[in-house]
C-alpha positions in Angstrom: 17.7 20.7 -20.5 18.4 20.3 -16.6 16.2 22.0 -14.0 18.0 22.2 -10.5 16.1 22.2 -7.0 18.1 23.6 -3.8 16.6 22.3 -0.6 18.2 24.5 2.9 18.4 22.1 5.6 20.6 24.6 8.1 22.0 27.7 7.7 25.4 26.4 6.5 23.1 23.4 5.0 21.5 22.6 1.8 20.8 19.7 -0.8 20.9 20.3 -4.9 19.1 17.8 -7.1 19.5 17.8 -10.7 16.9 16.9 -12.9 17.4 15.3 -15.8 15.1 14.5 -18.9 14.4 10.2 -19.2 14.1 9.2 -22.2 12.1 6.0 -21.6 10.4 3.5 -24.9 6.9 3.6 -24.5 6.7 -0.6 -23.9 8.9 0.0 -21.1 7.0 2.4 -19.5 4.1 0.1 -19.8 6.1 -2.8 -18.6 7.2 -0.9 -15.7 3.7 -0.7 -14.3 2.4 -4.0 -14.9 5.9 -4.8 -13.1 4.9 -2.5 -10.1 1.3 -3.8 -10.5 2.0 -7.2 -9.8 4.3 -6.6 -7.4 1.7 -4.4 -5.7 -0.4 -7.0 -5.9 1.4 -9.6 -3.9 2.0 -6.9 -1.2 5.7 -6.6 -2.3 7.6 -3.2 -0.9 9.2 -1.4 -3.9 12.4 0.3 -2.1 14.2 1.2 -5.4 13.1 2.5 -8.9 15.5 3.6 -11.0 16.0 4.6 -15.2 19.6 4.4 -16.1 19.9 6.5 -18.9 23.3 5.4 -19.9 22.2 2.4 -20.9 18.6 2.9 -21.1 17.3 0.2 -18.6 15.1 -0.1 -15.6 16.2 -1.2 -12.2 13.1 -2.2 -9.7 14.4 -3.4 -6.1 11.8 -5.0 -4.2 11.0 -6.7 -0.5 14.7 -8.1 0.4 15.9 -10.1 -2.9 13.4 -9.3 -5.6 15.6 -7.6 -8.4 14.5 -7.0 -12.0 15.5 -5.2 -14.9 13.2 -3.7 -17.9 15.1 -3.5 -21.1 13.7 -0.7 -23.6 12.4 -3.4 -25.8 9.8 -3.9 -23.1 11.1 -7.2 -22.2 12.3 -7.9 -18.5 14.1 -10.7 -16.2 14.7 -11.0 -12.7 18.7 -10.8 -11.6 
């Protein structure tokens, strides 16, 4: 089931977003906090957070060079 939202910027103007279910595990939903937790922590920007539901993963982007992925299992590495 998609939901779509239409934002009017203009008259001529406007922005559709498409939402789509994600279908997340439960341990990497938990892993994804304690992730931005800890990042939080050590006063790290988060600029990208991102479920890629064709493969099921997590993409967090943080400060300038901090990249790490969350695999449904609930492990993680930095890339």
């Amino acid at each position: 089931m998609f939901s779509t939202i239409v934002f009017s910027l203009g008259q001529s103007e406007s922005v559709r977003i498409e939402e789509r279910p994600i279908n997340l595990t439960v341990a990497q939903a938990i892993k994804s906090v304690e992730v931005c937790q800890k990042l939080s922590d050590l006063y790290r920007d988060i600029h990208l957070f991102r479920f890629d539901p064709l493969v099921g993963n997590i993409y967090i982007l943080a400060q300038e060079n901090i990249e790490i992925v969350i695999y449904p299992a609930g492990n993680w590495e930095f890339v």
